[in-house]
C-alpha positions as CSV (number, residue, x, y, z in Angstrom):
1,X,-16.8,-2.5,33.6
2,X,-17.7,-0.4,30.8
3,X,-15.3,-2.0,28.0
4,X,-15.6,-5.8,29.3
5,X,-16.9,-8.5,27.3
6,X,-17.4,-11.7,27.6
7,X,-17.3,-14.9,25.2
8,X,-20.9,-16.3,24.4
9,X,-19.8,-19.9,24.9
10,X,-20.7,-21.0,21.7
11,X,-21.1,-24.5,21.1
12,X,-18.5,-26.9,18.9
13,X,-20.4,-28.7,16.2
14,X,-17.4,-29.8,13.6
15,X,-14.2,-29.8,15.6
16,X,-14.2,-33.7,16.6
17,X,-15.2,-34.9,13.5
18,X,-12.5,-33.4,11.3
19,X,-9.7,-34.0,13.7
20,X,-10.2,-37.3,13.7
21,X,-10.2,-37.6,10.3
22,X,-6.7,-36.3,10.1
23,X,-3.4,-38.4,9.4
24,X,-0.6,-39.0,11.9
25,X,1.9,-36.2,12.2
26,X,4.7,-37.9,13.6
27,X,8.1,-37.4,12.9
28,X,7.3,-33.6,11.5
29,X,7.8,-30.6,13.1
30,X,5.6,-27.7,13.1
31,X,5.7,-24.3,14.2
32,X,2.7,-22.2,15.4
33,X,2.4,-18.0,16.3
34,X,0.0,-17.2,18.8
35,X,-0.5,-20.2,20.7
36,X,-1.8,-18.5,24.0
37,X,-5.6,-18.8,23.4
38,X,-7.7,-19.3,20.7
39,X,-7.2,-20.5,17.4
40,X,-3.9,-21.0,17.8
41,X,-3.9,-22.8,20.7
42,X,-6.3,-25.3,19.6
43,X,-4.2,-26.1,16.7
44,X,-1.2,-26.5,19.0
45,X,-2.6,-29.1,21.3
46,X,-4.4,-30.4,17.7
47,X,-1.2,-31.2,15.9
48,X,0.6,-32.1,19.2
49,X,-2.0,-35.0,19.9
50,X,-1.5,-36.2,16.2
51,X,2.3,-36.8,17.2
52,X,3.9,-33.4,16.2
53,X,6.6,-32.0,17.9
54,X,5.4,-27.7,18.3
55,X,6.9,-25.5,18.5
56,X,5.1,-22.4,20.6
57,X,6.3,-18.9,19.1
58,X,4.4,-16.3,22.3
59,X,5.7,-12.9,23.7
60,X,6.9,-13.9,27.0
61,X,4.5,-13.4,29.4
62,X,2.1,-14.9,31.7
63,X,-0.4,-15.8,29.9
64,X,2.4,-18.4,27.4
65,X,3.5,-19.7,30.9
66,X,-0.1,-20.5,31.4
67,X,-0.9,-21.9,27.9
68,X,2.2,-23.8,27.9
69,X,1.3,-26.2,30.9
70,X,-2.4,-26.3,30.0
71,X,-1.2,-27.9,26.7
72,X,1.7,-30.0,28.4
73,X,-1.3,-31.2,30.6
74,X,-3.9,-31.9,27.8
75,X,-1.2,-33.9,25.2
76,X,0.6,-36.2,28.1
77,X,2.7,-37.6,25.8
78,X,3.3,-34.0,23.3
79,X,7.0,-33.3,22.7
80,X,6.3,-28.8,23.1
81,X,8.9,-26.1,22.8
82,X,8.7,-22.6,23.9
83,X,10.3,-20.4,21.6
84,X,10.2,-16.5,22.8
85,X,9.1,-14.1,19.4
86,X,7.4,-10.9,20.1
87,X,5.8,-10.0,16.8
88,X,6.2,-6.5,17.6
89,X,10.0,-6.7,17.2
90,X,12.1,-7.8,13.9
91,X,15.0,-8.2,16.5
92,X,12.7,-10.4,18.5
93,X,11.3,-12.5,15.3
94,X,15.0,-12.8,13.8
95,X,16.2,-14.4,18.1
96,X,13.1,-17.0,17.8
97,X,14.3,-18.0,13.8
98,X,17.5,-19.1,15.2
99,X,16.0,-21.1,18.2
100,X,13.8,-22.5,15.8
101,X,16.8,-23.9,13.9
102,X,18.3,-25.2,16.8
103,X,15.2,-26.8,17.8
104,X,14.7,-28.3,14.0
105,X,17.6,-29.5,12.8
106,X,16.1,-32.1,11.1
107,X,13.4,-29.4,9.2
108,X,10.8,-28.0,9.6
109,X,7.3,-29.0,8.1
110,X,4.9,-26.4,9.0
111,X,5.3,-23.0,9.9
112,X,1.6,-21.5,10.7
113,X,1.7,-17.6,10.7
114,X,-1.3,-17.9,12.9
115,X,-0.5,-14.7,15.3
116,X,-3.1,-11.8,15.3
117,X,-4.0,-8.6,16.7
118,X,-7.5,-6.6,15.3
119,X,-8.8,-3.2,15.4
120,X,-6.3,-1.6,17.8
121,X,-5.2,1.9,18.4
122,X,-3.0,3.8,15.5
123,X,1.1,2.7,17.4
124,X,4.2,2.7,16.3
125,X,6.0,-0.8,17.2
126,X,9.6,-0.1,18.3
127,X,10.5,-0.6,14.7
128,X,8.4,2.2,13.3
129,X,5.9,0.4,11.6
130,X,1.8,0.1,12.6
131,X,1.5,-2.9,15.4
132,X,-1.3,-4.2,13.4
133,X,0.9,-4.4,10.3
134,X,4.0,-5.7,11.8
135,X,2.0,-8.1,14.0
136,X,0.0,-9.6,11.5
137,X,2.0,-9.5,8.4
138,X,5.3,-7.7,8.2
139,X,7.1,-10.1,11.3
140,X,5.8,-13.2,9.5
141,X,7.2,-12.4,6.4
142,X,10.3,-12.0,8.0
143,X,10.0,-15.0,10.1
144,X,9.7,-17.2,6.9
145,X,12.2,-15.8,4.9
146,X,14.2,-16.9,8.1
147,X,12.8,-20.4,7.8
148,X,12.6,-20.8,5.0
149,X,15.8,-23.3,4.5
150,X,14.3,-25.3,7.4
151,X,10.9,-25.6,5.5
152,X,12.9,-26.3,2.4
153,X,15.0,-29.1,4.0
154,X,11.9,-30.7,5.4
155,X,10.2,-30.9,2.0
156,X,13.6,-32.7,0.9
157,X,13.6,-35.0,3.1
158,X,9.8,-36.1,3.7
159,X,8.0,-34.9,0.5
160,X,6.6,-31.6,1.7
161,X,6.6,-28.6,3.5
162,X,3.9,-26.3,4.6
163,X,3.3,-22.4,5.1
164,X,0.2,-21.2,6.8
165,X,-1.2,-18.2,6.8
166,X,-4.0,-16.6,8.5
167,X,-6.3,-14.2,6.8
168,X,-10.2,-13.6,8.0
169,X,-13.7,-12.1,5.7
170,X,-11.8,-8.5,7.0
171,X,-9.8,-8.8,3.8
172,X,-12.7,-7.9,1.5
173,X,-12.9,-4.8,3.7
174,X,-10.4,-3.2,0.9
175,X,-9.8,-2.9,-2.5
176,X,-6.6,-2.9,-2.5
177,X,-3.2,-2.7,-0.8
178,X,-2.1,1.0,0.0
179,X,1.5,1.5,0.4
180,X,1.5,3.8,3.4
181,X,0.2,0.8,5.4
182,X,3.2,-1.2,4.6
183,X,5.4,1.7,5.7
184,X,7.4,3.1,9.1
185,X,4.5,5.4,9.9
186,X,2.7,3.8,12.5
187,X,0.8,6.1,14.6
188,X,-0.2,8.5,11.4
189,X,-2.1,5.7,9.8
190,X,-6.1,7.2,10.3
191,X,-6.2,7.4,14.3
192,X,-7.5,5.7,17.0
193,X,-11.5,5.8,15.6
194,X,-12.9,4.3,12.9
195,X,-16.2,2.3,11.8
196,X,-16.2,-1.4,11.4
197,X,-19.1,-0.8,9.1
198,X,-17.6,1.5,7.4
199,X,-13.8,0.0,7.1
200,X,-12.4,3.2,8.6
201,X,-9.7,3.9,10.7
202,X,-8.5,1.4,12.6
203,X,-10.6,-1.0,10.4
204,X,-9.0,0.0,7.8
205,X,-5.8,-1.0,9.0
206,X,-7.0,-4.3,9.8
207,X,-7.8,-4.9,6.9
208,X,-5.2,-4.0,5.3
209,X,-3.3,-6.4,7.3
210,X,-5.6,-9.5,6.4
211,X,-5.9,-8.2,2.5
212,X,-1.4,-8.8,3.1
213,X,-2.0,-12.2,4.6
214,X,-3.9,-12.9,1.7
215,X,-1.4,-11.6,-1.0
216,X,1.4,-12.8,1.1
217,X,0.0,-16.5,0.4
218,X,-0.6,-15.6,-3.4
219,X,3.6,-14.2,-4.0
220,X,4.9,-17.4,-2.3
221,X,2.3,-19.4,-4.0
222,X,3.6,-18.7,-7.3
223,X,7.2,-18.2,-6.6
224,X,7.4,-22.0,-5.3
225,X,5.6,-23.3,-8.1
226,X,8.1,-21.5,-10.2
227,X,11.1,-23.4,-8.5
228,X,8.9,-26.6,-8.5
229,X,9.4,-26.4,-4.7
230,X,8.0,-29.0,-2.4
231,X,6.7,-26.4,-0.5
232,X,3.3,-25.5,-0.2
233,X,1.8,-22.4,0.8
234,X,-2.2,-21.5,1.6
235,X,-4.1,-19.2,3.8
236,X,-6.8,-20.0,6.0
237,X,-9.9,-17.8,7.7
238,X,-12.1,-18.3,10.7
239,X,-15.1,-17.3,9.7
240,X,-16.3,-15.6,12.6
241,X,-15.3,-17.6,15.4
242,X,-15.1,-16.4,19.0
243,X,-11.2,-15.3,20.3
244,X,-9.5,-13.1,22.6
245,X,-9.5,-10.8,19.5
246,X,-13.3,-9.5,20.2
247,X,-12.7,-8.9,24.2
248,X,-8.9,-7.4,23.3
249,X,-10.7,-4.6,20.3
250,X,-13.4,-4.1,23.1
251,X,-11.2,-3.2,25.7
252,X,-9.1,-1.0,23.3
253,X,-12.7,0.8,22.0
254,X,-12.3,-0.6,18.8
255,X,-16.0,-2.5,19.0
256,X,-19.3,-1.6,21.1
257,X,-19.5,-4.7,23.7
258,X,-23.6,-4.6,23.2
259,X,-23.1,-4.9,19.8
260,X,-20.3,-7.3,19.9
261,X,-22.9,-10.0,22.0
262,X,-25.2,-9.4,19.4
263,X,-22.6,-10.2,16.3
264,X,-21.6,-13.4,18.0
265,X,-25.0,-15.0,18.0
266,X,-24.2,-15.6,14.2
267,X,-20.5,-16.9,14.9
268,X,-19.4,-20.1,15.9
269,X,-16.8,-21.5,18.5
270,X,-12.9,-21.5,19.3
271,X,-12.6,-25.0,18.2
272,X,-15.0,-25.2,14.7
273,X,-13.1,-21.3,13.6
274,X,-9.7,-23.6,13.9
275,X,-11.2,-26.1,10.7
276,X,-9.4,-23.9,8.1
277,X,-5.7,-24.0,10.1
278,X,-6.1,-27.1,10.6
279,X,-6.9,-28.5,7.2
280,X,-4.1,-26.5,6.2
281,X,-1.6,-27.5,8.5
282,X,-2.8,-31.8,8.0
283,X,-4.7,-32.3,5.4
284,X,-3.2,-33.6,2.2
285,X,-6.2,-33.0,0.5
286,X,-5.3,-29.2,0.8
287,X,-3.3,-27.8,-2.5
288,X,-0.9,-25.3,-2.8
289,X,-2.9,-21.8,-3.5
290,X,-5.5,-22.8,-1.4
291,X,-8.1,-20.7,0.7
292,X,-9.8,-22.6,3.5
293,X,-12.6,-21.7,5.5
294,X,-16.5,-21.7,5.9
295,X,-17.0,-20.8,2.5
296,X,-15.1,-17.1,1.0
297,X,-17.3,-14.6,3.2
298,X,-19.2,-17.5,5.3
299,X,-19.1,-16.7,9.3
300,X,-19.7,-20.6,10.7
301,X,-19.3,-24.0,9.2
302,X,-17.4,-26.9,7.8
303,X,-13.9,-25.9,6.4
304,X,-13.8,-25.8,2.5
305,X,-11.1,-25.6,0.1
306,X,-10.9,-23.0,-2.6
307,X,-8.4,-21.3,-5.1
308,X,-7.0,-17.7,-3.7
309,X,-9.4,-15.0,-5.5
310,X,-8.2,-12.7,-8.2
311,X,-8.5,-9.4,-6.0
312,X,-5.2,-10.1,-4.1
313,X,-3.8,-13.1,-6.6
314,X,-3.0,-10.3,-9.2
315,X,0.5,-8.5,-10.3
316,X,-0.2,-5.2,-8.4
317,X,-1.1,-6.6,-5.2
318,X,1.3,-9.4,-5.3
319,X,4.5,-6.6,-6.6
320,X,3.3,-4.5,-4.3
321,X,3.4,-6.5,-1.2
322,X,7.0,-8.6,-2.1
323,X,8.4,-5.0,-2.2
324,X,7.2,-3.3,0.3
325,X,7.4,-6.2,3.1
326,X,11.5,-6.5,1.7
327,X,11.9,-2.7,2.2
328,X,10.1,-2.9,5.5
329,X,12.7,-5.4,6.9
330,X,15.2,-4.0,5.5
331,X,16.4,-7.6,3.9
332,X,15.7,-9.2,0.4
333,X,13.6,-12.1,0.1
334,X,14.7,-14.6,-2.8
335,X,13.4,-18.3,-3.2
């Protein structure tokens, strides 16, 4: 076929030895986007073989039926919940925030925004807004807000709570957030072209979306260290790890498949692109206002810790961001 690709296969060098250098998560509850495949599946069976009970937040279709019993196989003893949230729908987001409450009455102690879509064609989801956008950042900011008294409960009850956030090197693909991005003009955002060299396009609106991810981390940051909240919040990135995302932005014509073998020769696997989620979700070595990955801009490696960077962690970006992502919900978002 002319837009297939297929994974290179890459081969795991770090996965094992930080996940079993991880605590226990039993008794805490954790919540994961974008568990199908991927990153974020690896971190669900991850946590759900420390003793977590996860919760799986996945547009209903096939492919969550499918991941669902691979992981109920592979964690025998895992205590997994389906929850249905289409990212593509506030509706959707605000249905899964209340199952999520039924399902955590007792708190919850992670929420990972780990959901993700890259490079795709300039669409309006059915609320107006670009899918990238809504996918990546605008539904996870409303999904927190929602959660936000579970994650708060948690943190009263066992010490601390956790938001994750999932950003990638696509972030230093912009100087700056730009409101339009942020607004219900999906489909008038730049097209469907665009140079991933060149950060047009639909590049452009990627990385937009992972510069928000980034900012996103840096507002909440700072607003619960100004309530001396127990809750922490950091981003991670994958370096550049193999997913779904490189096959999906092929078959969309968003990436050259010859030139998208070639690029993954310098990545690394599914399981070592999951360090940085999963240091954030477990490890207590990981602060509040953290960045963890293979180094800033680094492609493969261990996961390192590192203070969010000034270009996002700034007044503009950070105003610019809160207030637009309320607007875009239509809802205010006070901690």
């Amino acid at each position: 076929m002319k837009n297939s690709y297929t994974k290179p296969n890459l081969k795991t060098k770090y996965f094992e030895d930080l996940f079993n250098s991880l605590p226990s998560m039993e008794n805490k509850s954790v919540a994961i986007t974008g568990t199908t495949s991927g990153l974020g599946f690896y971190a669900a069976e991850s946590v759900a073989k420390l003793g977590a009970r996860v919760l799986l937040l996945n547009r209903p279709s096939d492919r969550a039926e499918t991941s669902y019993a691979l992981l109920n196989d592979s964690c025998s003893n895992g205590d997994l919940h389906k929850v249905d949230c289409d990212l593509q729908s506030f509706e959707s987001v605000k249905s899964a925030s209340l199952r999520v409450s039924e399902i955590c009455a007792d708190g919850l102690d992670v929420l990972c925004n780990n959901a993700g879509i890259m490079a795709l064609k300039d669409k309006a989801t059915i609320d107006g807004f670009d899918i990238q956008m809504q996918t990546n950042h605008l539904s996870h900011f409303l999904l927190t807000k929602a959660c936000m008294p579970l994650l708060d409960k948690a943190s009263q009850l066992r010490n601390e709570a956790r938001i994750v956030n999932h950003t990638s090197v696509a972030r230093f693909a912009t100087k700056k957030l730009i409101e339009k991005y942020l607004e219900k003009k999906g489909g008038r955002l730049g097209g469907d072209g665009g140079s991933m060299i060149l950060g047009t396009g639909r590049w452009q609106r990627y990385a937009q979306t992972k510069f928000a991810n980034a900012a996103f981390t840096a507002c909440l940051h700072e607003k619960l260290q100004n309530k001396n909240s127990r809750i922490k919040a950091m981003v991670a990135h994958p370096g550049l790890a193999e997913t779904d995302l490189q096959a999906t932005t092929v078959e969309d014509g968003g990436m050259n498949r010859f030139f998208t073998k070639y690029l993954m020769k310098f990545g690394q696997s599914e399981k070592d692109g999951t360090l940085g989620l999963l240091r954030c979700i477990a490890d207590p070595k990981i602060n509040s206002g953290s960045i963890v990955g293979p180094g800033l801009k680094g492609a493969k490696g261990k996961a390192k810790s590192f203070p969010l960077e000034s270009f996002y962690d700034n007044d503009e970006a950070k105003n610019l961001l809160w207030t637009k992502s309320c607007e875009a919900i239509g809802e205010n978002f006070d901690i």
